[in-house]
N, C-alpha and C positions, 0 to 999 in steps of 0.2 A: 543447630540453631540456638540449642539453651547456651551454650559456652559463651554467645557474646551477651547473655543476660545476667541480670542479677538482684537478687533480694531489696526493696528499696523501702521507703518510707512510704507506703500507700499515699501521703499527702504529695508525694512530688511525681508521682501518675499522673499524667495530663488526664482535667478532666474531660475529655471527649473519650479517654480510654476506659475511664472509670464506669462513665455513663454508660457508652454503649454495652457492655456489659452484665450490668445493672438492667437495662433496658430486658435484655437477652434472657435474664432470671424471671423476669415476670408477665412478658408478652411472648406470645409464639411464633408471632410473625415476626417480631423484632429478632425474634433465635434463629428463625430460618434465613434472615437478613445478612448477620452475622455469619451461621454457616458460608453462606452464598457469592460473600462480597468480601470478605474479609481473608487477612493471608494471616499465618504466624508471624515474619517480620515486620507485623504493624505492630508488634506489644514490645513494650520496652523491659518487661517483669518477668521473673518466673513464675508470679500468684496468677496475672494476666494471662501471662501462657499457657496453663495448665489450668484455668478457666476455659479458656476460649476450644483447648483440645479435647474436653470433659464434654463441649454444648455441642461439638463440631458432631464427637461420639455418638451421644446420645442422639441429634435431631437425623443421622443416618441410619442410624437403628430406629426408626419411628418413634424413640421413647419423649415423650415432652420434657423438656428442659428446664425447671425452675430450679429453686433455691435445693429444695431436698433432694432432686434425684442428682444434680451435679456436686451436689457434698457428698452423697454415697457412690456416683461414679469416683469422685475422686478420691473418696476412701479407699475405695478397690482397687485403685492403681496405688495407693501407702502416698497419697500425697494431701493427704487432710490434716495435718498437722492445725495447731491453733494459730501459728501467722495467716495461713491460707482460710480457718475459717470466719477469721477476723474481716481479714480481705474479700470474704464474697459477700459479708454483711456490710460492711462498706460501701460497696459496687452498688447495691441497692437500694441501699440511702440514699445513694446520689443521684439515682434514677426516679425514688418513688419521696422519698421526705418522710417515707415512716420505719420505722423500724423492720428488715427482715425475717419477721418469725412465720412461721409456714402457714397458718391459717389468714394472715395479714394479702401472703403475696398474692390476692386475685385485685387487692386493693388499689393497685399499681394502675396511674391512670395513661402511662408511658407507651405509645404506639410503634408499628413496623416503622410510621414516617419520619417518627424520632431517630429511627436506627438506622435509616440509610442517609441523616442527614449527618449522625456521629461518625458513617463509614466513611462518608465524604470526607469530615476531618482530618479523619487518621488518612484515608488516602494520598491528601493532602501535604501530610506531614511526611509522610514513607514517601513520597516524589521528593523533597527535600533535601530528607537525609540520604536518600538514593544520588540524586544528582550530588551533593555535598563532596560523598565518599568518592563520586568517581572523578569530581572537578581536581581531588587530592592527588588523586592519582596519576592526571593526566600531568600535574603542576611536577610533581615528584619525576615522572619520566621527562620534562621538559628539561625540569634541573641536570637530571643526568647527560645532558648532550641528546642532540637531536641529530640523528646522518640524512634523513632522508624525510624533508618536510612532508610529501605528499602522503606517504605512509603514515606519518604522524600524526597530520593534521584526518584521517582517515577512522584513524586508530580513537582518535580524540571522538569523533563524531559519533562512531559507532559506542564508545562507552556510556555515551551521555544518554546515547538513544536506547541502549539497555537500560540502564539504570531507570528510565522513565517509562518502561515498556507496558508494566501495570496500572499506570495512571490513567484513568480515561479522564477525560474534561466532560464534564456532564455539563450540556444545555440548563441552564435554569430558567430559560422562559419554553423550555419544551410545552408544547401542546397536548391536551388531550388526543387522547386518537380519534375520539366521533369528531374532533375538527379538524385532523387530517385527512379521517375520511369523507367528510364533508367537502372539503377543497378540495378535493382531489377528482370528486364526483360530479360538482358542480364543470371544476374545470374540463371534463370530458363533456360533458350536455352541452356547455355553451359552445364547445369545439377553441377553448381558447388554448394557445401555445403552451409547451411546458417552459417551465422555467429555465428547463438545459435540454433543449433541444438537441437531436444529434448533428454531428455534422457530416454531410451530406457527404460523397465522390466525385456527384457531377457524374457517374458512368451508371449509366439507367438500368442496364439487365442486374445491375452490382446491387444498386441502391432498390431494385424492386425485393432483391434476396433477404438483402441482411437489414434494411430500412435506414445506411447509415452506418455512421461506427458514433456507440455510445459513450456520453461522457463517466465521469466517475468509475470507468471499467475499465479493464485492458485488454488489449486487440495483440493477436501474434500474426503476425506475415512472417511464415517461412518458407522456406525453397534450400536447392540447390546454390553452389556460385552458377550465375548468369542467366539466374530465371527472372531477375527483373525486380529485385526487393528495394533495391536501392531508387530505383526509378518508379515503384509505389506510389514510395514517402514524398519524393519531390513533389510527386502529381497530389497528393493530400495538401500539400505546405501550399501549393501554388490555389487550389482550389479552396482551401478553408482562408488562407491568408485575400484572398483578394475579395471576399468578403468580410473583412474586415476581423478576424477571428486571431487571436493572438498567436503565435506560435513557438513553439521552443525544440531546436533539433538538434540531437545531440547525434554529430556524425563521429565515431567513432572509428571507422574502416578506413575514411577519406580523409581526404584535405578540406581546408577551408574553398581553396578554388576549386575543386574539383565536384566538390556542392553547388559552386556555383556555377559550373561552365554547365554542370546539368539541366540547371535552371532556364537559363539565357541557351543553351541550345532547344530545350521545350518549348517555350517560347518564343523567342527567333527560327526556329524550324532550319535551325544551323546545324548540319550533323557537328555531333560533339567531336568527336575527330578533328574536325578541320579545323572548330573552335580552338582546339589542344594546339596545333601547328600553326595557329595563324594564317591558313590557307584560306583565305577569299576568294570567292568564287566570282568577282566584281563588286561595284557599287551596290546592288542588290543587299548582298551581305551588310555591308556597312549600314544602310537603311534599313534593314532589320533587327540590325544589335543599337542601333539608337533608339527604333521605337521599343524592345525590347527593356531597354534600362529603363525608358518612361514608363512601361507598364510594372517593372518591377520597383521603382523606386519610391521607397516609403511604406511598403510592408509591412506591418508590424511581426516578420520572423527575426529570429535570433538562434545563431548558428554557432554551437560550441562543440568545438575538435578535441577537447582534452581529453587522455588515453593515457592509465587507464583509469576510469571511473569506478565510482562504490555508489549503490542504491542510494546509499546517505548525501552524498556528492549531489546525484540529480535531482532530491530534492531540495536541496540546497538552493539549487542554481534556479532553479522554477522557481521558490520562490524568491529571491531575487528578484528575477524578471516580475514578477507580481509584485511584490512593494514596489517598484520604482514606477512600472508602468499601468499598470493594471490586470486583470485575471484574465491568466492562460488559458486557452481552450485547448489547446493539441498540444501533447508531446509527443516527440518523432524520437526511438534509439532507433541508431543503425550500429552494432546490433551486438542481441545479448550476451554472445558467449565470449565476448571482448571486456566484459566489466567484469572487473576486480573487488572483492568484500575484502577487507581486513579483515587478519588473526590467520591462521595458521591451518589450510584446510590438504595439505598433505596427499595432496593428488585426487584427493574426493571432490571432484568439477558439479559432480549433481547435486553435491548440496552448496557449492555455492552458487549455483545458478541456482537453485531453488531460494536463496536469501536473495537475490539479484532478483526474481522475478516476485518474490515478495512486497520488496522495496517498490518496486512499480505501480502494486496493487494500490499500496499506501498512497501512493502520489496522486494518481488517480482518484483516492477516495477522497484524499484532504485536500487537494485543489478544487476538487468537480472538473477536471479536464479531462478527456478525453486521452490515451496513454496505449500508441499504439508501435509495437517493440517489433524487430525482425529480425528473426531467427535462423542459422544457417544450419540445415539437418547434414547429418554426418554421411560418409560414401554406403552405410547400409546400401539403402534407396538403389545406389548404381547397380547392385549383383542381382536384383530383382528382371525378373522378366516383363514385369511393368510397374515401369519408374513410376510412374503415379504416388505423390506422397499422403500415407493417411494418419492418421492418431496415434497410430503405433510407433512410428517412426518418433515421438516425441518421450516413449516410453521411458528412454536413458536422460532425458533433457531437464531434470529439475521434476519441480511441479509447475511447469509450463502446460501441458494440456489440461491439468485441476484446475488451475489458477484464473488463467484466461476465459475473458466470457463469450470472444467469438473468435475462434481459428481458422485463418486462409492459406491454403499454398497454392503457390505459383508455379505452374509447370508449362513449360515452353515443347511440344512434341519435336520441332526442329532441333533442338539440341542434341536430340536421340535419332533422330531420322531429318537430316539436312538434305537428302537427296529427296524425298518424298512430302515430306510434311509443308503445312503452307507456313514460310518464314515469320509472318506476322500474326500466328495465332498466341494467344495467350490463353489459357484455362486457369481462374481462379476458382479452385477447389474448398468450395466453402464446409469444412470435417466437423466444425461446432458452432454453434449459434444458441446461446442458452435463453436467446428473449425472439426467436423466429426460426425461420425455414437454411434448410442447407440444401447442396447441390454444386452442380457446374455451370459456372456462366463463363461465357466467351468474349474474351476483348481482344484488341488490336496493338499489338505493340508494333511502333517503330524504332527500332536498334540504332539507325541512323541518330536519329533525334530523341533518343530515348523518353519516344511520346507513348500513352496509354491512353487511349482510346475506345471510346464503346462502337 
């Protein structure tokens, strides 16, 4: 870190640098501040650096941090030279307006509020020069020849979102907490709505379980192939969508038709097969896919195939869909271990699904949608002598079982016992639920019509 630094003229230290510093020599909270919030790449100096490394020192050793104990820490390390002792008298000029001398510094009228509105600054500025450096870079690799835009433009995204990764955007009209707790309490007593309600199933023993699937969080559906993942989502899109609830589903596995024949066979009660073949079973049929397109038509879903995606991608694309049209409520992947992160992960899939299931988290958090992903667990599961899938099975998968705040698998007994089992049982194996109850509830698939049913 010190190589990209260098000796400068204390005058040309931004003063936010200078201050909070200063601030740091003569208030305690303002040094725990500083410890707390504060990185080494926000100082642009070796004096600033080897301050800030001196208060960082000491306030983890419990020793208090002002003027004198950071000029004899920094003694101890051989770096109290007279440019540096010039420089911490300085720092505290600019904080207090009086002179530095040790009986002076209780005089200091400089608070912790002071210092986390300096760390803002410098935050501020390190988002900058962060993005600045990697905007170069992305411009430098452009110059060079581009082969493969989607990679590119991936590569680009992912830089940008590094480089900004430490910046938080702090709320400035944040609220006190007794008026969050206040609203928050009152809104329980009067019995009135939350403001992100969840959104519902529609399948009653589901939604007595799990109350819902919550916004702002992310939901895994996984299974086997042909336990019914894909036909889930649908039944979510159609149930949250026709309540007027926005939707964004990014079918990855599928086609664009074949999202939709699923749709129009749930609804038309058309086996999707016949749909697929054009096979009409008479006029019947035809009067069901007309009133079918009137029920579906003017949905507010949005249906995106592109393959392969990056966590950065689907935030992208949400928001998108959100400026143009207004705030998403559900995001549908179908499914995670089809999305691709830029850079170079060399046959290590669990940590780029664990970046992939991060990205999701993010989406969820800064939309407030609802972000519910489906995940295909690997042939483990089959050598078992009951297939039944539990947490364990997620063990290899990322931090997919950490990450997620409510876990369901779908397991179909027919698939393992076609002669015995009833064909249309469905168990959703609810393995996590970190805001309610877990268990097994029983619904109804029809295969035909790839319908879900309570």
């Amino acid at each position: 870190m010190s190589g990209n630094l260098r000796l400068v003229d204390q005058r040309r230290i931004e003063p936010a640098e200078r201050a909070i510093l200063g601030t740091a020599l003569i208030n305690q909270d303002a040094a725990r501040v500083v410890a707390r919030e504060m990185l080494p790449s926000d100082f642009l100096s070796l004096e600033t650096l080897h301050a800030f490394e001196a208060i960082c020192d000491l306030i983890g050793r419990g020793i208090v941090a002002d003027f004198v104990t950071v000029a004899e820490e920094l003694r101890r390390r051989g770096r109290l030279d007279q440019p540096m002792l010039t420089a911490l008298g300085d720092f505290t000029v600019e904080a207090t307006g009086v002179e530095a001398l040790p009986f002076k510094s209780s005089l200091g009228q400089t608070t912790g509020t002071h210092a986390g509105h300096f760390a803002r600054l410098i935050g501020e500025r390190r988002a900058v020069r962060a993005a600045r450096e990697a905007a170069a870079r992305i411009v430098a690799e452009a110059e060079a020849g581009v082969r493969q835009t989607d990679d590119f433009v991936d590569r680009a995204r992912a830089a940008v979102a590094n480089a900004l990764r430490s910046y938080v955007v702090l709320d400035r009209d944040r609220t006190k907490f007794d008026q969050d707790i206040e609203r928050y309490v009152h809104a329980l007593i009067d019995n009135r709505p939350s403001d992100l309600p969840p959104i519902l199933t529609d399948l009653a023993p589901l939604d007595a379980v799990i109350g819902g699937i919550d916004r702002e969080k992310l939901t895994v559906v996984a299974g086997r192939p042909g336990m019914g993942k894909s036909s889930f989502l649908a039944h979510l899109a159609l149930v949250a969508s026709a309540r007027g609830e926005r939707v964004v589903w990014f079918a990855l596995e599928e086609t664009r038709d074949t999202v939709l024949r699923r749709l129009v066979s749930i609804v038309s009660g058309i086996p999707s097969d016949a749909i697929h073949r054009r096979a009409w079973r008479g006029d019947d049929d035809i009067r069901a896919l007309a009133a079918a397109h009137d029920a579906l038509h003017g949905r507010p879903v949005h249906i995106i195939c592109r393959r392969p995606i990056s966590g950065a991608r689907v935030a992208d694309e949400v928001a998108r869909v959100r400026e143009a049209e207004g705030d998403v409520s559900l995001v549908l992947l179908d499914h995670t271990v089809l999305m691709r992160e830029p850079g170079r992960w060399d046959g290590k899939k669990h940590a780029e699904v664990t970046q992939s299931i991060e990205s999701l988290c993010a989406v969820a958090k800064n939309e407030r949608a609802a972000v519910v992903a489906a995940h295909q667990l690997n042939r483990d599961v089959e050598h078992r002598r009951d297939r039944r899938p539990t947490l364990a099975d997620l063990r290899e998968s990322g931090s997919v079982e950490e990450s997620a705040r409510l876990v369901m698998f779908l397991y179909r007994p027919v698939r393992y016992a076609p002669d015995t089992a009833d064909p249309q049982e469905l168990q959703v194996l609810v393995a996590k639920n970190s805001d309610g109850r877990t268990g097994t509830v029983r619904l109804r698939f029809e295969e035909e019509c790839v319908r879900i049913e309570a």
